[in-house]
C-alpha positions in Angstrom: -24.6 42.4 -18.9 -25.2 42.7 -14.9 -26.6 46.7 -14.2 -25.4 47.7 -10.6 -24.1 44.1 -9.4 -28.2 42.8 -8.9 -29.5 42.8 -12.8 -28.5 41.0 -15.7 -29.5 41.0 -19.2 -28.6 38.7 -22.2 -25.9 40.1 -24.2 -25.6 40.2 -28.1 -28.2 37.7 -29.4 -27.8 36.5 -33.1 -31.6 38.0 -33.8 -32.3 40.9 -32.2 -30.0 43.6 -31.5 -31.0 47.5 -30.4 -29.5 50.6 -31.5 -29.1 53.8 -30.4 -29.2 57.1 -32.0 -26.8 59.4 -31.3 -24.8 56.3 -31.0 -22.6 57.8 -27.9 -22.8 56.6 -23.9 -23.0 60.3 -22.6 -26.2 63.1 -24.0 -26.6 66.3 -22.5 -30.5 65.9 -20.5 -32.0 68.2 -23.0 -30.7 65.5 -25.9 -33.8 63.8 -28.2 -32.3 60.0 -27.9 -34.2 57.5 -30.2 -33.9 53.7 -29.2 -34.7 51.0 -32.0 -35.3 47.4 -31.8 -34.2 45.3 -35.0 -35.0 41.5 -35.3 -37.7 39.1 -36.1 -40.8 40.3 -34.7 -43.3 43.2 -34.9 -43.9 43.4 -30.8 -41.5 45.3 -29.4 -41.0 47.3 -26.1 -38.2 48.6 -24.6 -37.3 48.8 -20.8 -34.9 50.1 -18.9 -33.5 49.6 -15.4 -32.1 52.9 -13.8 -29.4 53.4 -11.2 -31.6 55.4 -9.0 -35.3 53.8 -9.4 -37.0 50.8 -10.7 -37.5 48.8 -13.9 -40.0 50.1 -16.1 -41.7 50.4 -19.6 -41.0 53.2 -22.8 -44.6 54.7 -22.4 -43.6 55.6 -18.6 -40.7 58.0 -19.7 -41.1 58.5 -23.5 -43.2 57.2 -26.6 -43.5 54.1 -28.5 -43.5 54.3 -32.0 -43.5 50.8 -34.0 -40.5 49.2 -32.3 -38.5 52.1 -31.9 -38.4 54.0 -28.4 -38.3 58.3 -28.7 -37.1 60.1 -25.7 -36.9 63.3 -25.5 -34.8 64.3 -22.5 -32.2 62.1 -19.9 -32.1 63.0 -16.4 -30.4 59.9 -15.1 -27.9 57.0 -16.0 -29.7 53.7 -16.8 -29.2 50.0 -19.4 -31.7 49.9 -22.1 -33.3 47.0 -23.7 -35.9 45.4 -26.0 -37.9 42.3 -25.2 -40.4 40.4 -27.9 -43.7 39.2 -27.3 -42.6 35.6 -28.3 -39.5 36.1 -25.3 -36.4 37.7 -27.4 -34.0 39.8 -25.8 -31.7 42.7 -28.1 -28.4 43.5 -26.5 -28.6 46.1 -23.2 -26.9 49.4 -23.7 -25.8 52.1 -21.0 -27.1 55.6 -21.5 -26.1 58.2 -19.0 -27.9 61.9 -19.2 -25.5 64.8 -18.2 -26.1 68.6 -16.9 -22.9 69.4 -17.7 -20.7 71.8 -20.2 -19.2 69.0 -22.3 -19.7 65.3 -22.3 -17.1 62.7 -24.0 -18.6 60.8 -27.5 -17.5 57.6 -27.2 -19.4 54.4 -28.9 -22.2 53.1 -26.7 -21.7 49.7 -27.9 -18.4 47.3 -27.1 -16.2 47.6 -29.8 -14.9 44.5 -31.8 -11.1 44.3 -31.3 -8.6 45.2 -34.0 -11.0 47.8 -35.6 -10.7 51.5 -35.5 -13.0 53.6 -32.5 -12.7 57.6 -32.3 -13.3 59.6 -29.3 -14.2 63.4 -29.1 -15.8 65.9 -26.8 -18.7 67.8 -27.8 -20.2 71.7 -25.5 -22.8 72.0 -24.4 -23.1 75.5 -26.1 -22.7 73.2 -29.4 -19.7 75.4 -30.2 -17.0 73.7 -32.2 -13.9 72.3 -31.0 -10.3 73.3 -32.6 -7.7 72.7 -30.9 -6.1 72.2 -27.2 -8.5 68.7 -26.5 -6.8 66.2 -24.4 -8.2 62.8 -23.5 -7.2 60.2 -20.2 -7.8 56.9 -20.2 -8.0 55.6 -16.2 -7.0 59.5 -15.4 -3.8 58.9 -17.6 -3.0 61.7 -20.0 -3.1 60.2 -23.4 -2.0 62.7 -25.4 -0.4 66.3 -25.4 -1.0 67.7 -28.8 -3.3 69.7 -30.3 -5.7 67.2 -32.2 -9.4 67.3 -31.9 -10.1 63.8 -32.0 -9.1 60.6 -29.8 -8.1 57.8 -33.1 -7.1 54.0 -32.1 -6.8 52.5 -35.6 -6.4 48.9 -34.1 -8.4 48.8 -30.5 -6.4 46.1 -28.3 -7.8 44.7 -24.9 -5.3 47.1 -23.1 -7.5 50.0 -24.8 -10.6 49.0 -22.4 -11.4 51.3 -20.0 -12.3 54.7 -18.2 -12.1 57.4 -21.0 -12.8 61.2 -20.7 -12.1 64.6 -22.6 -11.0 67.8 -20.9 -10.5 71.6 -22.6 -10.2 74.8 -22.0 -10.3 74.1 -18.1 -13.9 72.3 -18.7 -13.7 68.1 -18.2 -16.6 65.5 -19.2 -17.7 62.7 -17.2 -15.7 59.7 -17.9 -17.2 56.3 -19.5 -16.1 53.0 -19.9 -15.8 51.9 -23.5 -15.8 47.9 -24.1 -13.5 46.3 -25.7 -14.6 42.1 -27.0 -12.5 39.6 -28.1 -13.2 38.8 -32.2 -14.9 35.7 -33.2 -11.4 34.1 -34.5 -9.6 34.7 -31.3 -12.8 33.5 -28.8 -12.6 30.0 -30.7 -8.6 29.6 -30.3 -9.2 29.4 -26.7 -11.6 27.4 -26.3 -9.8 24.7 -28.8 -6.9 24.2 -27.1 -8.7 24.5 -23.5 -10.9 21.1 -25.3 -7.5 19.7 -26.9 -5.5 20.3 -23.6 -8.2 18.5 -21.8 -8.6 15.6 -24.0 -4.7 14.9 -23.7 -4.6 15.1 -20.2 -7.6 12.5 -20.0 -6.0 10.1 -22.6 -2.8 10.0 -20.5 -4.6 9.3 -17.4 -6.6 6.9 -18.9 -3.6 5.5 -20.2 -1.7 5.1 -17.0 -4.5 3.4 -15.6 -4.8 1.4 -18.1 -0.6 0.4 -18.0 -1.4 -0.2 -14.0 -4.5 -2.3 -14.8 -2.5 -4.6 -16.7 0.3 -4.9 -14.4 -1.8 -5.8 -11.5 -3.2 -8.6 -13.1 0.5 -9.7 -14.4 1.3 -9.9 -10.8 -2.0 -11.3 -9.5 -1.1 -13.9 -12.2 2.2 -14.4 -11.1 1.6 -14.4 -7.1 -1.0 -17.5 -7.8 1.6 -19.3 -9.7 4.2 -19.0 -7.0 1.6 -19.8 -4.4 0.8 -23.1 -6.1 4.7 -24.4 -6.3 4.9 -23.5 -2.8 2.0 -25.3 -1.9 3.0 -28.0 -4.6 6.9 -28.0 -2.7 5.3 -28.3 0.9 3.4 -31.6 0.0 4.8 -35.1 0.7 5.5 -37.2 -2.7 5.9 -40.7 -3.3 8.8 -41.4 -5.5 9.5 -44.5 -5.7 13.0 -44.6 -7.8 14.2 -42.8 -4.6 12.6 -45.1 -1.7 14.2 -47.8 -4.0 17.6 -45.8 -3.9 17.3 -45.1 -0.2 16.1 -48.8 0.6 19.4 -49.8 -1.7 21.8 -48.2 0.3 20.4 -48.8 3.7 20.8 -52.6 2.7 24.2 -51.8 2.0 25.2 -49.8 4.9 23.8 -52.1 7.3 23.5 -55.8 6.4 21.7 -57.1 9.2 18.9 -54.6 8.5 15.5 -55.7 10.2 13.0 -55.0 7.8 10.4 -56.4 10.7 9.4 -56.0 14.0 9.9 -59.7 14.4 13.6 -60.7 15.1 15.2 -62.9 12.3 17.9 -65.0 14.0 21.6 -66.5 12.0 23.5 -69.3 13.2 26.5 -68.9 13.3 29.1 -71.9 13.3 32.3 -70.9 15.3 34.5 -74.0 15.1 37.4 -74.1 17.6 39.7 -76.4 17.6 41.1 -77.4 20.8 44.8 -77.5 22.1 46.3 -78.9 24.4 49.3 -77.5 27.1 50.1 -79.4 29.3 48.3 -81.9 32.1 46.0 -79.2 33.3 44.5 -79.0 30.0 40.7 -77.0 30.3 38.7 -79.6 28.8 38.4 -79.2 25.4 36.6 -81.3 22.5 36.9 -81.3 19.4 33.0 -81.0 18.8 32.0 -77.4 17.1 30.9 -74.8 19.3 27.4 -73.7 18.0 26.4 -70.3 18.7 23.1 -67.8 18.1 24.0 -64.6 16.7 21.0 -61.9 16.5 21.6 -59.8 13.9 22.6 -56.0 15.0 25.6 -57.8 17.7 28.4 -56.4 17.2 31.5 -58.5 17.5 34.1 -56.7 19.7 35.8 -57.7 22.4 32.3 -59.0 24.7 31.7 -61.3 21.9 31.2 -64.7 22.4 34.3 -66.8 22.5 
């Protein structure tokens, strides 16, 4: 618990705990209050902080008796606490004192939801109250009848708040009561806060894990294609298709030089010689022998 937004003090430990008695927030400033520290260890003191001064010790406003703390008058507000010689701390409670003609009796510790909390008023005068009581939650009107007492049979969250009495034209202070979550609804949260979490991790872990994957498949894949292309871009030496090539340029051209060196044919052009007349060109009967290189073409500027 934090006292006035500057102090804080360890709430509900499992082995200590301090009680008050008359268990109520509000006590007229003539009230005897007695403060007891239960848990395991025989050096108690209490403390308390005030709203209005500083932090101090039992023996400076009342008496120390064992562990328990008697007091016999409030004049101020303040959280009250035990501490241990070996370094326990009880729960912190909030006492307020009151000059006033009626205070409101409401529990000075948080009460457990689902169980049942009543609220009354109590005179200063100590007379007893009959009838015409009304009590306000955050200055809402509550009720209108007639009963004496405030009953919630099952205390919700919603119930938490400012509570105060008012009757016969007198009102009390107003006090905030508490109201804590039980033990079987605190764990419910914090399961499926862990389980939500968990599930969100596993699905990230398994996206990454998919992406992972397929990021080496394509690394993989990239490497593969790069090494046909570089396989593709490379001269080969196929033979069977040189041959092939060599085959049908034989083919196409016959006179093929296969060498710088020029390969000469002879050619025997026989013409046989005729005669017209006595102006006859003189012609023989003897072969004409002629040298062909191969690659001549044989048109009309061949040799006759």
């Amino acid at each position: 618990m934090c006292v006035y937004n500057m102090f804080c003090v360890s709430d509900f430990p499992p082995s200590a705990s301090l009680t008050v008695s008359p268990d109520r927030v509000q006590h007229f400033t003539s009230d005897s209050v007695s403060l007891s520290c239960e848990g395991n260890s025989t050096e108690w003191r209490v403390r308390r902080f005030p709203e209005d001064s500083y932090l101090s010790l039992c023996s400076d406003w009342g008496t120390m008796t064992g562990s328990t703390c008697n007091i016999s008058g409030l004049n101020s507000s303040a959280v009250y606490w035990c501490e241990s010689g070996s370094g326990q701390f009880t729960n912190s409670v909030n006492i307020t004192g009151h000059n006033a003609d009626m205070i409101l009796m409401s529990p000075v510790r948080p009460v457990t939801e689902g169980q049942s909390v009543s609220l009354g008023c109590r005179l200063k005068t100590g007379q007893k109250l009959s009838n015409n009581v009304f009590f306000y939650q955050n200055d809402k009107l509550l009720q209108t009848d007639t009963r004496v007492e405030l009953i919630i049979s099952a205390v919700s969250k919603s119930h938490e708040g400012f509570y105060k009495c008012q009757h016969s034209g007198k009102e009390s202070p107003q006090s905030w009561m508490t109201v804590k979550i039980s033990a079987g609804h605190e764990i419910f949260p914090w399961s499926l806060t862990i389980g939500l979490v968990c599930g969100v991790l596993s699905l990230v872990l398994l996206v990454l894990l998919l992406l992972l994957c397929r990021f080496r498949r394509s690394k993989h894949s990239c490497f593969i294609r790069w090494i046909q292309s570089e396989s593709s871009s490379r001269p080969t030496t196929n033979h069977g298709v040189n041959e092939s090539e060599n085959h049908h340029n034989d083919q196409s051209s016959p006179l093929h030089d296969e060498s710088d060196d020029a390969t000469y044919s002879l050619i025997e052009l026989i013409t046989f010689g005729m005669k017209k007349g006595k102006s006859s060109a003189a012609a023989t009967d003897e072969p004409v022998r002629t040298q062909v290189k191969p690659g001549t073409s044989f048109g009309n500027n061949a040799a006759m």
